[in-house]
Backbone as XML, in Angstrom:
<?xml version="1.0"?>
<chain id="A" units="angstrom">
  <residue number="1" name="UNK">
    <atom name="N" x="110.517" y="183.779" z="97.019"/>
    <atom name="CA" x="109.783" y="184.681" z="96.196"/>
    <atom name="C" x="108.930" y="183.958" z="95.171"/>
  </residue>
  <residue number="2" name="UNK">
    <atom name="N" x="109.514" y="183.719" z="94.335"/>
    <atom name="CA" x="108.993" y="182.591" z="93.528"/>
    <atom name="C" x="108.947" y="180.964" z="93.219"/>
  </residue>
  <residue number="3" name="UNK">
    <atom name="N" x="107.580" y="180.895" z="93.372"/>
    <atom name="CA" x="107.768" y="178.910" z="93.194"/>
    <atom name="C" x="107.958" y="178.891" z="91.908"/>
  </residue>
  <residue number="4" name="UNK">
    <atom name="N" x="108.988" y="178.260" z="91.570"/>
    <atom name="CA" x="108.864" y="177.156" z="90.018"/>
    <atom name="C" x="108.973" y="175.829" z="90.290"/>
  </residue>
  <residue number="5" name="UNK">
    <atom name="N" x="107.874" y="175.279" z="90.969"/>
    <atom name="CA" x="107.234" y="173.646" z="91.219"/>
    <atom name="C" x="107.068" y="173.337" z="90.176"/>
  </residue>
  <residue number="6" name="UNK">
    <atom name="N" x="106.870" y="172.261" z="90.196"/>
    <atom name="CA" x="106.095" y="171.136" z="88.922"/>
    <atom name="C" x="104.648" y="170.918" z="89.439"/>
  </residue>
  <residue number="7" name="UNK">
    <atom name="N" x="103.671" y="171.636" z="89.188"/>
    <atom name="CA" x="102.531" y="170.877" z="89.194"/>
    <atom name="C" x="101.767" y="169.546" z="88.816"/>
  </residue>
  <residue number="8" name="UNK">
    <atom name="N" x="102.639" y="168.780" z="88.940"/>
    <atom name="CA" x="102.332" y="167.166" z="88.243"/>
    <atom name="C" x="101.558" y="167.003" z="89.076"/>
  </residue>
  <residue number="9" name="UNK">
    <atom name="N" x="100.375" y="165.872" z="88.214"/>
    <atom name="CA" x="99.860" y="165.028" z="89.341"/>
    <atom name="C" x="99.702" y="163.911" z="89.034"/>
  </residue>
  <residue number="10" name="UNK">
    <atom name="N" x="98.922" y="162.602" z="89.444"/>
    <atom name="CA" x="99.175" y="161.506" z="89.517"/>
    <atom name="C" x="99.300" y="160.321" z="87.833"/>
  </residue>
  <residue number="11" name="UNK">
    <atom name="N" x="98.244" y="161.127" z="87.350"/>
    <atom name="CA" x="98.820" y="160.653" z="85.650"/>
    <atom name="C" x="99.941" y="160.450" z="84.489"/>
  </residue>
  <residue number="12" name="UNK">
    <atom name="N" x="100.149" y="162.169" z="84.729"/>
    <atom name="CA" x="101.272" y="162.500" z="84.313"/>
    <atom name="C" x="102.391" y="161.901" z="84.425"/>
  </residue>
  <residue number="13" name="UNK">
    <atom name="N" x="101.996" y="161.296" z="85.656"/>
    <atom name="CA" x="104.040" y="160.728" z="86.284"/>
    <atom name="C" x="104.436" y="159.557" z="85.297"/>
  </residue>
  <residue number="14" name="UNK">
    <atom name="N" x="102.607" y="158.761" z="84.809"/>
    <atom name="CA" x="103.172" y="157.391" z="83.840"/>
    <atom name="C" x="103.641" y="157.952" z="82.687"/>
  </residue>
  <residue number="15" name="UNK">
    <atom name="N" x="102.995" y="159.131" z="81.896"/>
    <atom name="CA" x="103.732" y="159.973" z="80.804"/>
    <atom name="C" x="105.432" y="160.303" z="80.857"/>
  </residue>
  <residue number="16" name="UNK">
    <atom name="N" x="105.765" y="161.230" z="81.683"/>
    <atom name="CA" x="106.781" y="160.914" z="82.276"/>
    <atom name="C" x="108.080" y="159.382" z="82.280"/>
  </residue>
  <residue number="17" name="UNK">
    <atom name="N" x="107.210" y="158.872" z="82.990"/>
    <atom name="CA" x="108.102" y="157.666" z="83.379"/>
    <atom name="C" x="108.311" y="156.336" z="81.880"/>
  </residue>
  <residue number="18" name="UNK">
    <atom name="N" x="107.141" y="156.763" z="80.795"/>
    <atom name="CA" x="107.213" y="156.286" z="79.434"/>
    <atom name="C" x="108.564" y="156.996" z="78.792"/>
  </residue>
  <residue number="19" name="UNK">
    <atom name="N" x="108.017" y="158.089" z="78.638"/>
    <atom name="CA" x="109.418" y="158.653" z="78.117"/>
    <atom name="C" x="110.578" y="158.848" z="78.190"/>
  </residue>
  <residue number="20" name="UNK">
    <atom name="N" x="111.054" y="158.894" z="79.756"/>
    <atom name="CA" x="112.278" y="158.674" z="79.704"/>
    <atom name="C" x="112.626" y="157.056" z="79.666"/>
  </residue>
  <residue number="21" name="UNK">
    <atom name="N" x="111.597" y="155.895" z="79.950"/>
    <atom name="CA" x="112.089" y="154.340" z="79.582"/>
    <atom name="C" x="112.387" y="154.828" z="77.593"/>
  </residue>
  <residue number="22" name="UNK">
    <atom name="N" x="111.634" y="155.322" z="77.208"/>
    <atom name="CA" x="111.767" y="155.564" z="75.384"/>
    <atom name="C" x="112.794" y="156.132" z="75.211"/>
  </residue>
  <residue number="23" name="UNK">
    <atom name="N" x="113.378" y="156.778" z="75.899"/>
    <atom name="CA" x="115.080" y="157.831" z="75.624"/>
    <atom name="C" x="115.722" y="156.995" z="76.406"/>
  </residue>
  <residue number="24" name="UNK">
    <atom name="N" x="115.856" y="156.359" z="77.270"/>
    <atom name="CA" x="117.060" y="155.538" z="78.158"/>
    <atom name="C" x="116.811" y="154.045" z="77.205"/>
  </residue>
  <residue number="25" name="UNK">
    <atom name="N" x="115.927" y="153.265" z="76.629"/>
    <atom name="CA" x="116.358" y="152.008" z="76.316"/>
    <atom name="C" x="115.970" y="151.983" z="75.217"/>
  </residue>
  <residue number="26" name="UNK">
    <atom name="N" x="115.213" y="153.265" z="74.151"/>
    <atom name="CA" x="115.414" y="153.003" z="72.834"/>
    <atom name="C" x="114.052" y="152.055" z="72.151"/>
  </residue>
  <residue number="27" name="UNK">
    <atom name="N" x="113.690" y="152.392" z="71.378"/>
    <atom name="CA" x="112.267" y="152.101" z="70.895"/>
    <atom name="C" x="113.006" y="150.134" z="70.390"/>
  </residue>
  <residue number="28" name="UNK">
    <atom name="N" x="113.895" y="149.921" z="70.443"/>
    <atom name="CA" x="114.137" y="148.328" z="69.810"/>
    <atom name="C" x="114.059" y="147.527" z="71.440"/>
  </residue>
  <residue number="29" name="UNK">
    <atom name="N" x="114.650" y="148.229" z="72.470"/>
    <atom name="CA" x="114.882" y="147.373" z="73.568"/>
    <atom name="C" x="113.781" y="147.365" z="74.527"/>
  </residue>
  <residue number="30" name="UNK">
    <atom name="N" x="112.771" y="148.861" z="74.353"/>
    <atom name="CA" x="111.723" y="148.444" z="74.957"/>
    <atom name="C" x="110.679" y="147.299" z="75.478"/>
  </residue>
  <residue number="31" name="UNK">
    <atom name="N" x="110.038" y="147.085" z="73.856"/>
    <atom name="CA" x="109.228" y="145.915" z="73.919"/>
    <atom name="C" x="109.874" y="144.517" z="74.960"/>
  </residue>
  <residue number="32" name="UNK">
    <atom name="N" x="111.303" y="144.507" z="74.643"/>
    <atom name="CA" x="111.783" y="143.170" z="75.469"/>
    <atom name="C" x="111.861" y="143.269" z="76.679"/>
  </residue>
  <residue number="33" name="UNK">
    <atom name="N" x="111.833" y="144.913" z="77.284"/>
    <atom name="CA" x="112.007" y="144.958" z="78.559"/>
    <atom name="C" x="110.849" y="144.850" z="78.862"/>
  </residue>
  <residue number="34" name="UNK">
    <atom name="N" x="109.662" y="145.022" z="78.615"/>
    <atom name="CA" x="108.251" y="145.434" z="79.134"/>
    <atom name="C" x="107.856" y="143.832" z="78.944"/>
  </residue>
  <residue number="35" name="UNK">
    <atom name="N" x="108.431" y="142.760" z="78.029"/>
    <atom name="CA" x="108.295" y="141.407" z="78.394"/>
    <atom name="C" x="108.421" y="140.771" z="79.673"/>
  </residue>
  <residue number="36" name="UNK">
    <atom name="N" x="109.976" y="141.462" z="80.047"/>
    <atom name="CA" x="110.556" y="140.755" z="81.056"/>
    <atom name="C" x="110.323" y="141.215" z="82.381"/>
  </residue>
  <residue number="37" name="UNK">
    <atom name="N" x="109.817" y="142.614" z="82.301"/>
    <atom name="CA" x="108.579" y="143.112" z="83.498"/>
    <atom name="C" x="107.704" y="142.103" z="83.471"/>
  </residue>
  <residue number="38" name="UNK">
    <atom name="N" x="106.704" y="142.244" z="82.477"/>
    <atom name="CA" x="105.417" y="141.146" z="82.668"/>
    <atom name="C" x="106.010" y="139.869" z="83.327"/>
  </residue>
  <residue number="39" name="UNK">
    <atom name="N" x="106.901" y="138.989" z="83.305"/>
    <atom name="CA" x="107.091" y="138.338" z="83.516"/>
    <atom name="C" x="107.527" y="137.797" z="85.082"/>
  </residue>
  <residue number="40" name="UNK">
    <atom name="N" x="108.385" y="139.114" z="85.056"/>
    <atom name="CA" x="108.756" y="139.248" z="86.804"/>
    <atom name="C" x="107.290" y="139.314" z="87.156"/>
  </residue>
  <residue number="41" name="UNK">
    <atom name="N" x="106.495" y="140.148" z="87.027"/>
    <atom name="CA" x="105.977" y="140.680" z="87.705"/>
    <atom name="C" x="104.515" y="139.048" z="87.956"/>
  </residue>
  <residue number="42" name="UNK">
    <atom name="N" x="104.451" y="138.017" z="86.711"/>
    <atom name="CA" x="103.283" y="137.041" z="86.584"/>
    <atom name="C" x="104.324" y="136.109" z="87.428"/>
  </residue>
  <residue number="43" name="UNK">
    <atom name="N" x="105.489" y="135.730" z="87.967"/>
    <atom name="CA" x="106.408" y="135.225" z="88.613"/>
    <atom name="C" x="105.764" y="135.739" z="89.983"/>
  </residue>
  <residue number="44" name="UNK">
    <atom name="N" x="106.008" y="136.531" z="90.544"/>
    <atom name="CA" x="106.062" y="137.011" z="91.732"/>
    <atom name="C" x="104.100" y="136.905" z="92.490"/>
  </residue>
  <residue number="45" name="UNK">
    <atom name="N" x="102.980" y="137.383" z="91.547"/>
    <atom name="CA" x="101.939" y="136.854" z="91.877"/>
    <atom name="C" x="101.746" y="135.462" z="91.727"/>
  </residue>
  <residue number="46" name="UNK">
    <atom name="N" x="102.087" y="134.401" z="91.331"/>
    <atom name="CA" x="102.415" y="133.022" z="91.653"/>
    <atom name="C" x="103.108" y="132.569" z="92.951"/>
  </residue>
  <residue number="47" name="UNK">
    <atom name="N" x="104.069" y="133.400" z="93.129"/>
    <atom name="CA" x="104.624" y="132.914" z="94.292"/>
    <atom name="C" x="103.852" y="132.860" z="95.247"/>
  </residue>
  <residue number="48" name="UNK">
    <atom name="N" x="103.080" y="134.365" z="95.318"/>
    <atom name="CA" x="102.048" y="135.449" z="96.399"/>
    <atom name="C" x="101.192" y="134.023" z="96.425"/>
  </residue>
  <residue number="49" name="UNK">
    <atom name="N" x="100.416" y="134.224" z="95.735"/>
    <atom name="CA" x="99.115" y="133.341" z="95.439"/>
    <atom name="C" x="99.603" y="131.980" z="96.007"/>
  </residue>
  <residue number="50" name="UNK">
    <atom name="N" x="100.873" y="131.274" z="95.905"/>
    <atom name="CA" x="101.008" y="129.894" z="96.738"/>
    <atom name="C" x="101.400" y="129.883" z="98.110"/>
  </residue>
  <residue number="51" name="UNK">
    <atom name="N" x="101.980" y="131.242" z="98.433"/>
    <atom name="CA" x="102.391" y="131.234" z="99.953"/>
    <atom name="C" x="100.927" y="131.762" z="100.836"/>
  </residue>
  <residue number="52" name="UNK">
    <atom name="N" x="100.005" y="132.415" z="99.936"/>
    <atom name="CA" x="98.794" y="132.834" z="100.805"/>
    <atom name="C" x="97.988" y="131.397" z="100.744"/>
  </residue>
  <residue number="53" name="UNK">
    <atom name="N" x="97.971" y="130.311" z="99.971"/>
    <atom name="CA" x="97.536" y="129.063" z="99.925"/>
    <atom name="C" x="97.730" y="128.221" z="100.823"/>
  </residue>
  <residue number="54" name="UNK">
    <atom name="N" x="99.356" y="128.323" z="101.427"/>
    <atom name="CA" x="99.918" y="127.474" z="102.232"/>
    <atom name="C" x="99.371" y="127.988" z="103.553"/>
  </residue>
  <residue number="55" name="UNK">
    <atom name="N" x="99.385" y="129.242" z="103.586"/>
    <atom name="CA" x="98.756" y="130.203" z="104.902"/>
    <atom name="C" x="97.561" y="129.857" z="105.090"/>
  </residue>
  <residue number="56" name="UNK">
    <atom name="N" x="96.789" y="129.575" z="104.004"/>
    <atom name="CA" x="95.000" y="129.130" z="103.882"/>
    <atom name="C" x="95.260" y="128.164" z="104.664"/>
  </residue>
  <residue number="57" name="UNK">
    <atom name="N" x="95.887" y="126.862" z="104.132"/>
    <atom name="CA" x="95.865" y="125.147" z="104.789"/>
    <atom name="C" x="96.205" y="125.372" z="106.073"/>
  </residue>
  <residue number="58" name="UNK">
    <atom name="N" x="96.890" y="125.892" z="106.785"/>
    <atom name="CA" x="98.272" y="126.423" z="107.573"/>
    <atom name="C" x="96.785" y="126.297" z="108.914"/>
  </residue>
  <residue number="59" name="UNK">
    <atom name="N" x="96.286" y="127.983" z="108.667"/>
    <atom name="CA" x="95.255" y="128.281" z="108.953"/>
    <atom name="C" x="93.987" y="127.690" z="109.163"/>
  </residue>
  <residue number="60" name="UNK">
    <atom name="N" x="93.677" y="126.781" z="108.601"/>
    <atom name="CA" x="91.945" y="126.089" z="108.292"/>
    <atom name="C" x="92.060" y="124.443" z="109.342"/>
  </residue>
  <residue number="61" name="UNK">
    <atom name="N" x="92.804" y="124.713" z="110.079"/>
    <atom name="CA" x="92.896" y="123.506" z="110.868"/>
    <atom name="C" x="91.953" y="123.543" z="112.214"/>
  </residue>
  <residue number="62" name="UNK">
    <atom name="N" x="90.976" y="123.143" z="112.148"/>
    <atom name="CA" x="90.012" y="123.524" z="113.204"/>
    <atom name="C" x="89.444" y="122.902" z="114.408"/>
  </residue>
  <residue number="63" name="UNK">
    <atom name="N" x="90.484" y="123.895" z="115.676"/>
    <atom name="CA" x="91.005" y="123.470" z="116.711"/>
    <atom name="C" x="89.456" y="123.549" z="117.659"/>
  </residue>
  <residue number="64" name="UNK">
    <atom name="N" x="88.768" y="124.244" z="117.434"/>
    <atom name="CA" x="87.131" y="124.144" z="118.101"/>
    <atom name="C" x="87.536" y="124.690" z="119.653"/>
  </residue>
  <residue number="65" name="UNK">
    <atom name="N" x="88.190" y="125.763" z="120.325"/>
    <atom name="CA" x="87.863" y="125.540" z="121.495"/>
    <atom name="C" x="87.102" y="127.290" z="122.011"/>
  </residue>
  <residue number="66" name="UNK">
    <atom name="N" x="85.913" y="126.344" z="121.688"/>
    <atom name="CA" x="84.848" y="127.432" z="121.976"/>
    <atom name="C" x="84.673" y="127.428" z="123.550"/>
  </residue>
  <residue number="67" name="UNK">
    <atom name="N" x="85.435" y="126.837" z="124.346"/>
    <atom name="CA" x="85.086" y="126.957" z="125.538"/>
    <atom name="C" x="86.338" y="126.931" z="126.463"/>
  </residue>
  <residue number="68" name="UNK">
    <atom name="N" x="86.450" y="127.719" z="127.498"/>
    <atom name="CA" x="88.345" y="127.350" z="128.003"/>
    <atom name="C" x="88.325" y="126.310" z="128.551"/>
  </residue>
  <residue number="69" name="UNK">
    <atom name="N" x="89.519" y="125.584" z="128.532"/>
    <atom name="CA" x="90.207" y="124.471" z="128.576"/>
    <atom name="C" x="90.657" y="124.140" z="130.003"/>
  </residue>
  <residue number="70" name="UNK">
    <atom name="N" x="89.931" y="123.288" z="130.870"/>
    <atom name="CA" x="90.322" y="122.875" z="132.079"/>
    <atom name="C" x="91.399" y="122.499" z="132.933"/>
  </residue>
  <residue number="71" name="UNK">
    <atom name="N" x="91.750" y="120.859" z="132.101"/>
    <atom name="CA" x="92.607" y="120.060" z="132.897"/>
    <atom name="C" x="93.761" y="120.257" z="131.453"/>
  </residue>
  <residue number="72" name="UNK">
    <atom name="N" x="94.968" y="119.923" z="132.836"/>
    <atom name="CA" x="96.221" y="119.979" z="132.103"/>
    <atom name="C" x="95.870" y="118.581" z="130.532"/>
  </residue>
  <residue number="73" name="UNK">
    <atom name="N" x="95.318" y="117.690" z="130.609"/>
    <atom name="CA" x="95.115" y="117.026" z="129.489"/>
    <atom name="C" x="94.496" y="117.281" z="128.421"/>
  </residue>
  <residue number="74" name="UNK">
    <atom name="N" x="93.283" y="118.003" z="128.880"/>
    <atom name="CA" x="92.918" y="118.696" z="127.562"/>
    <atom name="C" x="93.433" y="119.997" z="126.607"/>
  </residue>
  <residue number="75" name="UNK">
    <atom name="N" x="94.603" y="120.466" z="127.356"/>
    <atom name="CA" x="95.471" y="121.289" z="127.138"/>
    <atom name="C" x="96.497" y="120.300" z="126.269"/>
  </residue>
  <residue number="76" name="UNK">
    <atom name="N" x="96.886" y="119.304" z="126.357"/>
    <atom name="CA" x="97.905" y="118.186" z="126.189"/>
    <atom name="C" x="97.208" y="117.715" z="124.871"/>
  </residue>
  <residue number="77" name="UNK">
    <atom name="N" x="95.984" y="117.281" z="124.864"/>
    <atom name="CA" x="95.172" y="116.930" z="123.454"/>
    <atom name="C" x="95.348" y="118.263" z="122.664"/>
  </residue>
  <residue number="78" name="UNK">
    <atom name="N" x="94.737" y="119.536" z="122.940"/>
    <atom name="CA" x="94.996" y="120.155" z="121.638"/>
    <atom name="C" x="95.887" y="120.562" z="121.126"/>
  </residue>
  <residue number="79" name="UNK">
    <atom name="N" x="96.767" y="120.837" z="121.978"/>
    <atom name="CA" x="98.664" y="121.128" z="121.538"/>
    <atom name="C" x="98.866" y="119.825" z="120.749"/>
  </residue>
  <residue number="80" name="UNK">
    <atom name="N" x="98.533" y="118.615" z="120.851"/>
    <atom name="CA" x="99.218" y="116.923" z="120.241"/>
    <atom name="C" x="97.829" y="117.531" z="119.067"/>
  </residue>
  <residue number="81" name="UNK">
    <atom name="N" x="96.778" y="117.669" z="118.844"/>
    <atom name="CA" x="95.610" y="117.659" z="117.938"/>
    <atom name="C" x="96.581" y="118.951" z="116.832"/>
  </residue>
  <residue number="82" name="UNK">
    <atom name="N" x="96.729" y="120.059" z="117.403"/>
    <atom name="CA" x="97.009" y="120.894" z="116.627"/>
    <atom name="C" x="99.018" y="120.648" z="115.910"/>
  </residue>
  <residue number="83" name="UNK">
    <atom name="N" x="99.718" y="119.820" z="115.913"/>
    <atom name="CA" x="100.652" y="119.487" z="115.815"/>
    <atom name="C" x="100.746" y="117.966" z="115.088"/>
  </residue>
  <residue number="84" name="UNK">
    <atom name="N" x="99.360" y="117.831" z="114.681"/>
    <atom name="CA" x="99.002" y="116.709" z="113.914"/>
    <atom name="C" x="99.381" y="115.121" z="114.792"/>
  </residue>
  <residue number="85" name="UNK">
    <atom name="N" x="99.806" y="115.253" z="116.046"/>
    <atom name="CA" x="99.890" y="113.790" z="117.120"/>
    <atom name="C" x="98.985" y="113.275" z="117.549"/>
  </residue>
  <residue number="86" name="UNK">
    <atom name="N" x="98.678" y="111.996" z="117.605"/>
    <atom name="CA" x="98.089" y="110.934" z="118.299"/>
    <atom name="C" x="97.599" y="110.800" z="119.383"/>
  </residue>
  <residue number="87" name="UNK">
    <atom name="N" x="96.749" y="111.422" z="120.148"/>
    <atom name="CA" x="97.116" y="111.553" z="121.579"/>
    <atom name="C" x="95.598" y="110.435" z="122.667"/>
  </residue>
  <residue number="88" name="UNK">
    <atom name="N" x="95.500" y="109.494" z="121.755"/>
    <atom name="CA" x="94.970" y="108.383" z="121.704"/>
    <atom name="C" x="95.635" y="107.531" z="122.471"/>
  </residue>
  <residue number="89" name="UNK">
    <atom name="N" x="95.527" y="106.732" z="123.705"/>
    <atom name="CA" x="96.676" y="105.773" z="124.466"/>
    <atom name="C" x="97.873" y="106.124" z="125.020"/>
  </residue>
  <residue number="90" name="UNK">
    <atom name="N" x="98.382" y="107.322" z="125.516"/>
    <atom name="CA" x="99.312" y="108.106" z="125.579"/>
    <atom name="C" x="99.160" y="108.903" z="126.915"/>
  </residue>
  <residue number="91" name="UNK">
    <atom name="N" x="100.302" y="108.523" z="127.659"/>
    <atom name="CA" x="100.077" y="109.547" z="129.308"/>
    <atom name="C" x="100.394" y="110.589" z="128.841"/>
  </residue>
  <residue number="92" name="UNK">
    <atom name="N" x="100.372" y="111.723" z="130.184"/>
    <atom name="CA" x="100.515" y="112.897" z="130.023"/>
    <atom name="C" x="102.129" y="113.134" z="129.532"/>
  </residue>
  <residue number="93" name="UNK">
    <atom name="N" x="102.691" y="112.582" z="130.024"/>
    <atom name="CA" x="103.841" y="112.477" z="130.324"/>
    <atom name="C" x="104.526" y="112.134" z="128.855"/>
  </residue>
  <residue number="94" name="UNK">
    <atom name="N" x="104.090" y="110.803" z="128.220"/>
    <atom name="CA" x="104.369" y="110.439" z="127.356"/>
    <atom name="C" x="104.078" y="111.476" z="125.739"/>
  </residue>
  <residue number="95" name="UNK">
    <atom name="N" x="102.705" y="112.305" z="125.998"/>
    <atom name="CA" x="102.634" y="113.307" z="125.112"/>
    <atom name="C" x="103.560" y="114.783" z="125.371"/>
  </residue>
  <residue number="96" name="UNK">
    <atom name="N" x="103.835" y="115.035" z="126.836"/>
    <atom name="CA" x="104.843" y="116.050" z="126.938"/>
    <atom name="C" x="105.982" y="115.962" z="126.222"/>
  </residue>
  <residue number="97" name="UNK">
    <atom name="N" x="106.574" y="115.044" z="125.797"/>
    <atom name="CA" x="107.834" y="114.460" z="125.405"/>
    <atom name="C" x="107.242" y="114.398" z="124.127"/>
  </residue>
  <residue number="98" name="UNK">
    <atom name="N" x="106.723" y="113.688" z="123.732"/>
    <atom name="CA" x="106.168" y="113.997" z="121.772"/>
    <atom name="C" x="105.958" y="115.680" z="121.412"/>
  </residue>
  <residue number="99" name="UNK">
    <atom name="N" x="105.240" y="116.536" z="122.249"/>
    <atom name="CA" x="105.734" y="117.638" z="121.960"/>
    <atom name="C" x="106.298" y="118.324" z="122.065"/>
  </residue>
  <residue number="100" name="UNK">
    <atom name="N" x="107.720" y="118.402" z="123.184"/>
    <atom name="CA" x="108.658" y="118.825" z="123.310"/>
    <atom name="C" x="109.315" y="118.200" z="121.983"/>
  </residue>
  <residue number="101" name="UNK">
    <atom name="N" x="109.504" y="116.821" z="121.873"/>
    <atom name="CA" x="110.606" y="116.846" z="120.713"/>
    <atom name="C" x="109.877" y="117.321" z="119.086"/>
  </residue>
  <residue number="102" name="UNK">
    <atom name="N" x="108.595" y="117.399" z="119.123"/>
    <atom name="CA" x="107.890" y="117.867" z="117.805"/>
    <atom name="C" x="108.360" y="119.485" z="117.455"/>
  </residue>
  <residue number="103" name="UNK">
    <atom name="N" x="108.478" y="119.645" z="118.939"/>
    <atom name="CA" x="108.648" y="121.823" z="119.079"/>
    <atom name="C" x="110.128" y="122.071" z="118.660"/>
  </residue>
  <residue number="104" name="UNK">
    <atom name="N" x="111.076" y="121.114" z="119.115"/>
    <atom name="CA" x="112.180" y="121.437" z="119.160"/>
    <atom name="C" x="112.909" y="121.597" z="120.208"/>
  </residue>
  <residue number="105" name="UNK">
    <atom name="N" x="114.066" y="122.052" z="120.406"/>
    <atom name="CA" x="114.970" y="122.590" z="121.410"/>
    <atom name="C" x="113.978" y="123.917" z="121.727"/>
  </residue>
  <residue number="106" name="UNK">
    <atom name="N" x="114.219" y="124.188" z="123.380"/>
    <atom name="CA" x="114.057" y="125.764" z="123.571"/>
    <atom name="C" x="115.110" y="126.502" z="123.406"/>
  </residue>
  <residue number="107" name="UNK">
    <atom name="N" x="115.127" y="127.604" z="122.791"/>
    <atom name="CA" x="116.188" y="128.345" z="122.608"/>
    <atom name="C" x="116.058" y="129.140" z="124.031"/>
  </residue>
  <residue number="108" name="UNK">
    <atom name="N" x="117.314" y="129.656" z="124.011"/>
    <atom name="CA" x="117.511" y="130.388" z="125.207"/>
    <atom name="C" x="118.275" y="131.593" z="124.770"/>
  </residue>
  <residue number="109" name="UNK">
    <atom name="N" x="118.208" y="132.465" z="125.339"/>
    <atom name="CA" x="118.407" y="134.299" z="125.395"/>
    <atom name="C" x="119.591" y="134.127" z="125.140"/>
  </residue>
  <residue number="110" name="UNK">
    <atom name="N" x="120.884" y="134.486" z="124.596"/>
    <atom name="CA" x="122.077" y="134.435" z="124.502"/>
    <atom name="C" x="123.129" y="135.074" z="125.815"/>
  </residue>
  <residue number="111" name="UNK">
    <atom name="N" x="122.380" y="136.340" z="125.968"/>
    <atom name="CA" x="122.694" y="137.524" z="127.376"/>
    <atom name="C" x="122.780" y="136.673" z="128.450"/>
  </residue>
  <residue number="112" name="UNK">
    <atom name="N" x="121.477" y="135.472" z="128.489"/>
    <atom name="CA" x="122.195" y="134.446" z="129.901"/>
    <atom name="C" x="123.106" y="133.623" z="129.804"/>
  </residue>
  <residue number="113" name="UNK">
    <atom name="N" x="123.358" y="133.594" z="128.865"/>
    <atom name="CA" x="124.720" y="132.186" z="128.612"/>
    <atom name="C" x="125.781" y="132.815" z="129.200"/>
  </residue>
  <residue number="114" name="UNK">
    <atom name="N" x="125.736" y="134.338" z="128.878"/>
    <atom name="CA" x="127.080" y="134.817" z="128.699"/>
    <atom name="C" x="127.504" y="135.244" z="131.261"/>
  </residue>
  <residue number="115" name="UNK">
    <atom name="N" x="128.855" y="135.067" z="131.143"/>
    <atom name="CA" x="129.225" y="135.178" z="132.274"/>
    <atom name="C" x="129.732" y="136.384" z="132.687"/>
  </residue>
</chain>
């Protein structure tokens, strides 16, 4: 029959959300909390800002292959190029093995181990 909504809208809510921080922590504990916000909060864009940095470098490594890639060796150079290896004097063979052990172990599915 009858709505009794709150017509709030998007302003209001910071009015709101002032006042009850002013009745829950008290006009003395405020100021220190709204420090230690700022603070989290200049913490956490630092972090942002160095992990999107590392993503920049990560990223800006420029592998050039404007054209597809033929022979199994030139496949072998940019995998060793992009993995920062040498692939200067080096068989095929001998770079398979530098990037197998650069990659790691292959992991394997757990579901096949099992009997």
């Amino acid at each position: 029959m009858f709505d009794y909504s709150l017509n709030i809208m998007g302003s209001e809510w910071i009015i709101i959300i002032f006042v009850a921080l002013v009745l829950i922590l008290g006009t003395n504990q405020l100021p220190s909390a709204a420090r230690k916000l700022g603070k989290a909060v200049n913490e956490f864009n630092r972090a942002k800002n160095e992990v999107q940095s590392q993503m920049k470098s990560v990223s800006d490594t420029n592998l050039d292959t404007s054209e597809p890639l033929e022979t199994e060796r030139q496949k072998l150079e940019m995998i060793a190029k992009s993995l920062g290896i040498n692939s200067k004097e080096k068989s095929d063979d001998e770079l398979r093995k530098i990037i197998s052990d650069k990659m790691g172990p292959k992991k394997t599915d757990s579901s096949e181990n099992k009997i």
